[in-house]
C-alpha positions as CSV (number, residue, x, y, z in Angstrom):
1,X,4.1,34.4,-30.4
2,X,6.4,37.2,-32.0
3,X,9.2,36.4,-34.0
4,X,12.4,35.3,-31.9
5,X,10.3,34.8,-29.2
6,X,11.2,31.2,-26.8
7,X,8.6,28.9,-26.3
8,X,8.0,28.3,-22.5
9,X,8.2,24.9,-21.5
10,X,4.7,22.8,-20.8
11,X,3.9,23.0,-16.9
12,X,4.4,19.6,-16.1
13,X,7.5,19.6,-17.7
14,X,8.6,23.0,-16.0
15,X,7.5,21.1,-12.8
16,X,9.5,17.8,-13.0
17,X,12.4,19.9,-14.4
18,X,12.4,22.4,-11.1
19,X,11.8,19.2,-8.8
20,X,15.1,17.8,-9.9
21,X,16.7,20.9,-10.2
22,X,15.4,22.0,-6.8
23,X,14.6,25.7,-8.5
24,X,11.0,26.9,-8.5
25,X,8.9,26.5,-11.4
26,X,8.8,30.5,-11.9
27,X,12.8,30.1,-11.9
28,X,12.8,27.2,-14.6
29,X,10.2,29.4,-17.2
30,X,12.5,32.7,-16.4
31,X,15.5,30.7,-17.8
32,X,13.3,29.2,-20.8
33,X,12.0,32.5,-22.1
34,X,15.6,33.7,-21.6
35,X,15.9,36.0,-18.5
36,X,17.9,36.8,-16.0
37,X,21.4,37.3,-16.7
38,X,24.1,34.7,-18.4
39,X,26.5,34.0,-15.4
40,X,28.2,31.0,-13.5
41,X,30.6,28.4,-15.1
42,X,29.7,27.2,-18.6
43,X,30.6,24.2,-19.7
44,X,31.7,22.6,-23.8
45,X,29.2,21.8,-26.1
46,X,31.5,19.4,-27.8
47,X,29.5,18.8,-30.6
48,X,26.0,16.9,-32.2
49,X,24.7,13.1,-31.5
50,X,21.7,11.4,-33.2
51,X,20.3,8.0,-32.2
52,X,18.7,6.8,-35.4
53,X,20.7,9.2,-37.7
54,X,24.2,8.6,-37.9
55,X,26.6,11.4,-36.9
56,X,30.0,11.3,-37.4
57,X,32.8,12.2,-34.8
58,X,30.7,14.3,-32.8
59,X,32.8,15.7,-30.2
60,X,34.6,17.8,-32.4
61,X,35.3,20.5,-29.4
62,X,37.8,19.8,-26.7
63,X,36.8,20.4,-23.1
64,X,37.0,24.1,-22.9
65,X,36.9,25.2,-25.6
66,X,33.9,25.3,-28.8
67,X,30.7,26.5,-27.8
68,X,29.6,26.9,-24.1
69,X,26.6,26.5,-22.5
70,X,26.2,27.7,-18.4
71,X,26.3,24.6,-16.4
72,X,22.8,23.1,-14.9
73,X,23.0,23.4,-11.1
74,X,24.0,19.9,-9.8
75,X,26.5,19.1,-12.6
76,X,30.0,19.9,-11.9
77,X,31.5,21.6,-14.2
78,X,35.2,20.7,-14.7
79,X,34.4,17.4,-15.3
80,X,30.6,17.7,-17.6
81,X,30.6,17.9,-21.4
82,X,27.5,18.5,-23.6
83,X,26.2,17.0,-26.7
84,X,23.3,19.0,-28.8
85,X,20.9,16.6,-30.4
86,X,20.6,16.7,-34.2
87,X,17.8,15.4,-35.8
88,X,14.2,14.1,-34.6
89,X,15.1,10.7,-34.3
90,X,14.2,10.3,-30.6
91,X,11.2,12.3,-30.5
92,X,9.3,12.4,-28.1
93,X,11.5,11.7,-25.5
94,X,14.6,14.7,-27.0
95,X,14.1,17.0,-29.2
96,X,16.5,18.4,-32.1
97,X,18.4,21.1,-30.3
98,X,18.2,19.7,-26.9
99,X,21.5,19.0,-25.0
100,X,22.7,15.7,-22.8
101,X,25.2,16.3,-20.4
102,X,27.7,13.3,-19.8
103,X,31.1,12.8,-18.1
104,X,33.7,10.8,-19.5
105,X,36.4,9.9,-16.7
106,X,38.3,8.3,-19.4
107,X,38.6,8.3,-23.4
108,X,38.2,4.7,-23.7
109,X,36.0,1.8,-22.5
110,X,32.5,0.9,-21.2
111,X,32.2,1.5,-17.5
112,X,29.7,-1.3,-15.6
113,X,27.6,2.3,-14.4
114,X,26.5,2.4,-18.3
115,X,25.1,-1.0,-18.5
116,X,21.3,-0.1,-18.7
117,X,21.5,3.0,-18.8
118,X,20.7,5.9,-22.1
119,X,24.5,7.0,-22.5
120,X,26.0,8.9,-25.0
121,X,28.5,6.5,-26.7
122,X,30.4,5.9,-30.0
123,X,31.0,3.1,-32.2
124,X,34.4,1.4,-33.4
125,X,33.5,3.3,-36.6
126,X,33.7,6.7,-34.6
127,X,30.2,7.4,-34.8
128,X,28.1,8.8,-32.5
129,X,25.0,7.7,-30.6
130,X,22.4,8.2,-27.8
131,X,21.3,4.7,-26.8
132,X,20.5,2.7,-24.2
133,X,23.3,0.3,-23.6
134,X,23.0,-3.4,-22.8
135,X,25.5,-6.6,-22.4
136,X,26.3,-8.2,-25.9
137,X,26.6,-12.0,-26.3
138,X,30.2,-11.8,-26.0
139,X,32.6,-9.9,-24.0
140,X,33.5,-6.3,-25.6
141,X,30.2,-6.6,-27.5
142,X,27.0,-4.1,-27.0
143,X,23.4,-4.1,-27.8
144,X,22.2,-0.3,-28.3
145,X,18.8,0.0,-27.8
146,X,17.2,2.5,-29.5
147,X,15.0,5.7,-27.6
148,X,12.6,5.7,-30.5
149,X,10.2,2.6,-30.2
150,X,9.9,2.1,-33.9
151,X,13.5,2.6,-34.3
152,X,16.2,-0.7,-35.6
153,X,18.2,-1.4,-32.5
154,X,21.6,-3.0,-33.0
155,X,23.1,-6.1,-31.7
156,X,26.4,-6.9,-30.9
157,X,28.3,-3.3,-31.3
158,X,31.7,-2.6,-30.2
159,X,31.7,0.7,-28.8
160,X,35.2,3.1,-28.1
161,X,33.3,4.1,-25.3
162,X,29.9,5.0,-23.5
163,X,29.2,7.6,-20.6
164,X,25.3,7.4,-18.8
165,X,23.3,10.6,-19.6
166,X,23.5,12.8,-16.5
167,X,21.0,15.5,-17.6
168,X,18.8,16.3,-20.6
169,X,18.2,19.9,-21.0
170,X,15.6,20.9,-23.6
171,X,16.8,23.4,-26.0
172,X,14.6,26.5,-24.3
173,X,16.4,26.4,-21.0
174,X,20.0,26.0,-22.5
175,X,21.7,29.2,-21.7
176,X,24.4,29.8,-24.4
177,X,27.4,32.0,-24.0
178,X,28.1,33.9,-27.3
């Protein structure tokens, strides 16, 4: 592979990937190794999110504005937001680089839809992670399990808020707008 060269995506994963995306497969490694042109509606990349390393206020972007990324068909974009994974933490399941697309109806609060779910959320202490969120022992309190088997999970959390994962997107087929 030459320098600055993308690496395509494995088959199988190129497969699943056009299956839910109802795009071929030859449509899914065109957009990994970067072709076609940059068009539709883009949507915020509003910032990083780890699950075992702890990133600080992550949506550092407003909707709208920050860097932009061309929307995955499906998602609609006035209402989607991305995050970019930072670290390896939740290898092999995302990858550094790779972005989650969320919507967050409001600012504040954990809808019922999240329970069980992977969701991007944050903490009372404004940090950010990607975990899988569960009821607490108490009311107001979270148990975010972690993607990453051998990870620490953590018990009874208050969160500001958590919004299910709609869409992971490796880092190959996110189309960037410069």
């Amino acid at each position: 592979m030459l320098a600055g060269e993308s690496k395509s995506p494995k088959l199988s994963s190129a497969m699943a990937i056009a299956a839910a995306l109802n795009m071929t497969v030859e449509e899914v490694t065109t957009l990994a190794q970067g072709g076609g042109a940059v068009s539709g509606p883009t949507v915020s990349i509003v910032g990083t999110v780890g699950a075992g390393a702890r990133v600080p206020v992550f949506e550092v972007y407003e909707p709208g504005s920050g860097p932009q990324v061309v929307c995955p068909p499906g998602l609609d974009p006035r209402s989607v937001v991305a995050v970019e994974i930072e670290g390896d933490s939740m290898e092999p399941v995302y990858s550094a680089g790779d972005l989650l697309f969320y919507t967050r109806a409001t600012h504040d609060g954990v809808p019922s839809e999240a329970i069980g779910r992977r969701c991007v959320c944050e903490c009372e202490d404004g940090l950010g992670w990607v975990k899988q969120v569960k009821l607490g022992t108490a009311p107001g309190l979270f148990n975010l399990i972690s993607i990453n088997p051998q990870a620490d999970n953590q018990h009874d959390v208050r969160l500001k808020w958590a919004a299910p994962v709609l869409l992971h997107w490796p880092k190959e087929l996110a189309r960037r707008v410069e």
